[in-house]
N, C-alpha and C positions, 0 to 999 in steps of 0.2 A: 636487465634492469640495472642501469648504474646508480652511482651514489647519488644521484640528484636527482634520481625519481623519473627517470624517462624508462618508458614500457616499449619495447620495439616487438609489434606482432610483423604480420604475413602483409596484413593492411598499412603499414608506415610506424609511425613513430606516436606516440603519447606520451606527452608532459603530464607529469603528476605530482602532485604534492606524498610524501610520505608521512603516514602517519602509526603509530605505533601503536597504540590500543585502544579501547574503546572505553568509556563509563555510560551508568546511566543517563547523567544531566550532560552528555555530548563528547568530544573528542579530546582525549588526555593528549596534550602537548609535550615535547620532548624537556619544555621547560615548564612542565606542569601547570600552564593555562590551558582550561576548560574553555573550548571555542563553544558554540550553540549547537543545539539539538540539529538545527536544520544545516548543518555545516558533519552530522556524524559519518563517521568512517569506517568502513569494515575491513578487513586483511590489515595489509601495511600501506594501501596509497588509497586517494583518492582523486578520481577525474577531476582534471581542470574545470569541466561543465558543469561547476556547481549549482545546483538550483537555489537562487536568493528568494527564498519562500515570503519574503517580508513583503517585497515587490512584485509577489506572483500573484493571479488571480486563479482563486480556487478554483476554478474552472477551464482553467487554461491547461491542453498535456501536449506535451510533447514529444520527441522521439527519449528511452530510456535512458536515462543519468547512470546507470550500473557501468562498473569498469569492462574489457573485453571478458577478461575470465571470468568475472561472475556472470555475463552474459552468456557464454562456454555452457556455465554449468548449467544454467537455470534450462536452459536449452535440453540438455541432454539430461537432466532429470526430468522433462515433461517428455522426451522419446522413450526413454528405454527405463524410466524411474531410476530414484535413488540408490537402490542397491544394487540394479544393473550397471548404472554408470559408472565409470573407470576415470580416474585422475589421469592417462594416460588420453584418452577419450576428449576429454575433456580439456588436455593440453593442447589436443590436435587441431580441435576446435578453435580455438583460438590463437593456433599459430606458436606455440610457445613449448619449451620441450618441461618434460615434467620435471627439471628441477628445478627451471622458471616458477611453474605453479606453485611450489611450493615456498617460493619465495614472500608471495604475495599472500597464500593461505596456509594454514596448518595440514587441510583437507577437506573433507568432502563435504565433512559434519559444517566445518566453519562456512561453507561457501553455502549451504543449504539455508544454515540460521541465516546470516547477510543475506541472501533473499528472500526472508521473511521477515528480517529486520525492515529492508526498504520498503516492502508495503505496508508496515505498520509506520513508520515513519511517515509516509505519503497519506496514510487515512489519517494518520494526527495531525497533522498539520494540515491541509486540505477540512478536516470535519471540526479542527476549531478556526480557521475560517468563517467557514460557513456559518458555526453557532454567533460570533460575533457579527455577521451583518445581520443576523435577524435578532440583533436589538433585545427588548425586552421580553417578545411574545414567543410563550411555549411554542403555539404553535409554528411561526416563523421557523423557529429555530428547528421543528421538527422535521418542518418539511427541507428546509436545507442542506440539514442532516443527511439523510434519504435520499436526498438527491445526486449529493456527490460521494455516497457513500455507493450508490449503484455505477455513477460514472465510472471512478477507480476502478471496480470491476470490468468494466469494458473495455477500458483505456489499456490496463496494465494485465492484459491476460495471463502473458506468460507467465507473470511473478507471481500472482495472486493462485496461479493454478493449483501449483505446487502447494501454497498454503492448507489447498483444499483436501490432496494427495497424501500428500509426506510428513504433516505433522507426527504421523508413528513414525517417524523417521528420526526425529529429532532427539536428544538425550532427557531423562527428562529433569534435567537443570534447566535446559533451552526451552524446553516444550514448558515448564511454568512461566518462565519469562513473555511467550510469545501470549500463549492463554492468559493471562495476566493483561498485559497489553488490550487485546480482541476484548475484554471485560472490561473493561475500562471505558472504550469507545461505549460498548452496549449502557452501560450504565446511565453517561452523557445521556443517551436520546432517552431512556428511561425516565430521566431525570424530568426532564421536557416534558414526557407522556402525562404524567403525574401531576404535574406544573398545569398541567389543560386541562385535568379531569377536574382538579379545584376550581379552574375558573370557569368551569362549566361546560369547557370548550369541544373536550372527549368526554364519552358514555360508554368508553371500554370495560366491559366488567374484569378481565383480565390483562392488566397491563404490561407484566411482567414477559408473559408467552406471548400478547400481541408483540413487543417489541422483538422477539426473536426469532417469530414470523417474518416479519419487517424485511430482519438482517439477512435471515438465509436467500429471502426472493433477491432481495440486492446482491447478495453474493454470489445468486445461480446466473444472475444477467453475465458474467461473464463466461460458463460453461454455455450458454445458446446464443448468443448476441454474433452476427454475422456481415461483417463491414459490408457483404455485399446485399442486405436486404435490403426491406423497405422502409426500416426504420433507424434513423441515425443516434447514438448513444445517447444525444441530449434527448429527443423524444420519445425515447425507452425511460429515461430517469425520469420525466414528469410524467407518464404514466406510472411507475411506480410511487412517485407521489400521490398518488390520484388514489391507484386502492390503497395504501398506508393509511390516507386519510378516513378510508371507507373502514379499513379495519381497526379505526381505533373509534369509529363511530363519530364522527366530526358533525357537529351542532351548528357549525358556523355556517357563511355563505359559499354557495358553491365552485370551487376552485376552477376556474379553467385551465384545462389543461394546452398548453402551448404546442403549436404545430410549427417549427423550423424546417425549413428545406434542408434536405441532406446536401 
């Protein structure tokens, strides 16, 4: 790593932006401007491939925005878990020797949070998306929620795994912050549930435990979801809209559910 931010692994060269630490409301700047949330940084640099979420459609994934090392770890925390894996390990992986890695990360713990940080960044921004094209109507909002709340899970397995793994991994400074976060999304579609049952739209007698029925089956789509079935991620997430709807007892007209060629 030189002073200008270029990362040299085994695969070429990467230009990166360095960046020094992180806050809540986005990335502290060496001259103390706060860039945006969807511009945050973990370790010391960030990929050039930054995702311009403003211009992205929630719906859209693509190949991982994570740097190589955090790619390294995310890696070999879903082979061998978090406390089997080795910074040594981990260096190897990604071409880089271990006092490289440490340039970039503190350690293990740091590179574990920052791959929990980006999937919670990716659900935030991605599920408020989604809440803003569905406009005024709870249930709009509900089901697009859901929708791409299941996607992420399919899209982003690797990252999201660990979420599911290793949160007893995490310190628990880190593990409030991420649980913190994950409560927050749940609350959003809660909010929505609640929003329907006034307007008549749900007859859920339990809203609270429907919605965290909801989440866990979105969440499990990424533990079974199999690129090589018969079902492509979009038409796993609209059937998961389909019973969401059924579970929260939906009053309205009947949803079709869309059938996409894989």
């Amino acid at each position: 790593m030189t002073d200008g931010g270029t990362l040299v692994t085994d695969g070429g060269t990467l230009v990166t932006d360095r960046q020094p630490y992180v806050t809540d409301g986005g990335v502290q700047s060496h001259s103390g401007q706060i860039d945006s949330p969807t511009e945050r940084s973990y370790g010391c640099y960030m990929p050039t491939t930054r995702a311009v979420h403003t211009h992205a459609s929630w719906r859209t994934y693509g190949p991982s925005p994570v740097d190589p090392v955090l790619a390294a770890a995310v890696e070999a925390f879903n082979e061998v878990g978090y406390d089997g894996a080795t910074v040594r390990d981990i260096a190897r992986r990604c071409g880089l020797s271990v006092a490289g890695i440490y340039h970039h990360y503190a350690g293990k713990q740091e590179m574990l949070f920052a791959a929990m940080s980006f999937t919670m960044d990716e659900l935030e921004w991605r599920g408020a998306a989604a809440y803003a094209e569905g406009g005024d109507d709870p249930v709009e909002r509900f089901k697009l929620q859901v929708e791409t709340l299941a996607l992420s899970h399919m899209h982003w397995i690797a990252q999201v795994s660990i979420g599911s793994t290793e949160m007893r991994s995490l310190t628990p400074q880190n593990r409030v912050v991420i649980k913190r976060r994950r409560a927050d999304l749940e609350r959003r579609i809660e909010e929505d549930v609640l929003a329907a049952i006034q307007s008549g739209a749900f007859a859920v007698r339990y809203p609270r435990e429907a919605v965290r029925a909801v989440s866990v089956m979105c969440i499990a789509t990424g533990q079974w979801y199999n690129s090589e079935g018969e079902l492509s991620p979009e038409q796993i997430a609209h059937r998961c809209v389909a019973i969401s709807l059924d579970a929260m007892r939906y009053t309205g007209p009947e949803v079709a559910v869309e059938k996409e060629a894989k």
